[in-house]
C-alpha positions as CSV (number, residue, x, y, z in Angstrom):
1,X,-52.8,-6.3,-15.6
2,X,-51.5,-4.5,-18.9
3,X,-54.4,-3.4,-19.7
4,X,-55.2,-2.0,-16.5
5,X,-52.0,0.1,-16.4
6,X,-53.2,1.6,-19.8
7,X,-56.3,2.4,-18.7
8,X,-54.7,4.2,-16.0
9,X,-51.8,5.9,-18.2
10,X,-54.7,7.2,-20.6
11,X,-56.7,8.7,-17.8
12,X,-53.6,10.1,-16.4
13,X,-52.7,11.9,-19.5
14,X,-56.2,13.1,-20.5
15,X,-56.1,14.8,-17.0
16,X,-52.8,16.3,-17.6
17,X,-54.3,18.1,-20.8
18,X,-57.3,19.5,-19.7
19,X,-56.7,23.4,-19.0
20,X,-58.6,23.1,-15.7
21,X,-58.3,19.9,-12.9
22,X,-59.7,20.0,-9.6
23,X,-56.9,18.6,-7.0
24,X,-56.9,17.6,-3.8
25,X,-55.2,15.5,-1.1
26,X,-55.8,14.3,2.3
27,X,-53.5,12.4,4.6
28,X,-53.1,8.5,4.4
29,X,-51.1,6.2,6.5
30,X,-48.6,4.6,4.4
31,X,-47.1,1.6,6.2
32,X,-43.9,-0.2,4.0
33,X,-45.6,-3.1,2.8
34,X,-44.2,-2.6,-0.4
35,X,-41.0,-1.8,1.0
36,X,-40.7,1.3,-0.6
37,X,-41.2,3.5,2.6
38,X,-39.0,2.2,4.8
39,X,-39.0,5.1,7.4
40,X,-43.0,5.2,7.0
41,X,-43.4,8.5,6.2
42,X,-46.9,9.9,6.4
43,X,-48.3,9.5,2.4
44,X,-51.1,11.6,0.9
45,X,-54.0,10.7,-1.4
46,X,-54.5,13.0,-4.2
47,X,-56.7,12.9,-6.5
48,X,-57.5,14.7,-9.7
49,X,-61.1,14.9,-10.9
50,X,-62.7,16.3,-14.4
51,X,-66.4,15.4,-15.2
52,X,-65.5,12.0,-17.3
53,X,-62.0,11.1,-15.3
54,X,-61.1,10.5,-11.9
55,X,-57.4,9.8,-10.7
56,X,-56.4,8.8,-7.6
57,X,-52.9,7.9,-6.3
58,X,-51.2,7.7,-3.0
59,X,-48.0,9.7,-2.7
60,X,-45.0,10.3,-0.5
61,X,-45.3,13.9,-0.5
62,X,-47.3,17.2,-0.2
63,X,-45.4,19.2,-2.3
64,X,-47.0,20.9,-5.1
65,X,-44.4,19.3,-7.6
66,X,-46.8,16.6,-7.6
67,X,-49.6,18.2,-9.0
68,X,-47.5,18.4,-12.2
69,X,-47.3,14.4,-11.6
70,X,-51.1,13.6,-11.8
């Protein structure tokens, strides 16, 4: 599992330096199954994409605050 959250962290910051990022998000129903939604508001998937490196998380909000997050 360490290694996996790395692997994650890496591609996460090599995104985060590239000048350009394509970004997008679509809607995605986030229940609370990990109890950290507990009035189930609506989540989105973003995800940021560069040739090599894709990243994908779902988040809580739309706001473009968390394009600086990818």
């Amino acid at each position: 599992m360490r290694q996996r959250r790395d692997a994650v962290t890496e591609a996460q910051h090599y995104i985060q330096q590239q000048p350009t990022v394509g970004v997008d998000e679509t809607g995605f129903q986030q229940r609370n199954g990990d109890g950290q939604n507990a009035t189930k508001t609506s989540g989105w998937l973003w995800v940021a994409v560069r040739p090599l490196i894709q990243s994908f998380q779902v988040i809580l909000s739309r706001a473009i605050a968390v394009i600086n997050h990818l």
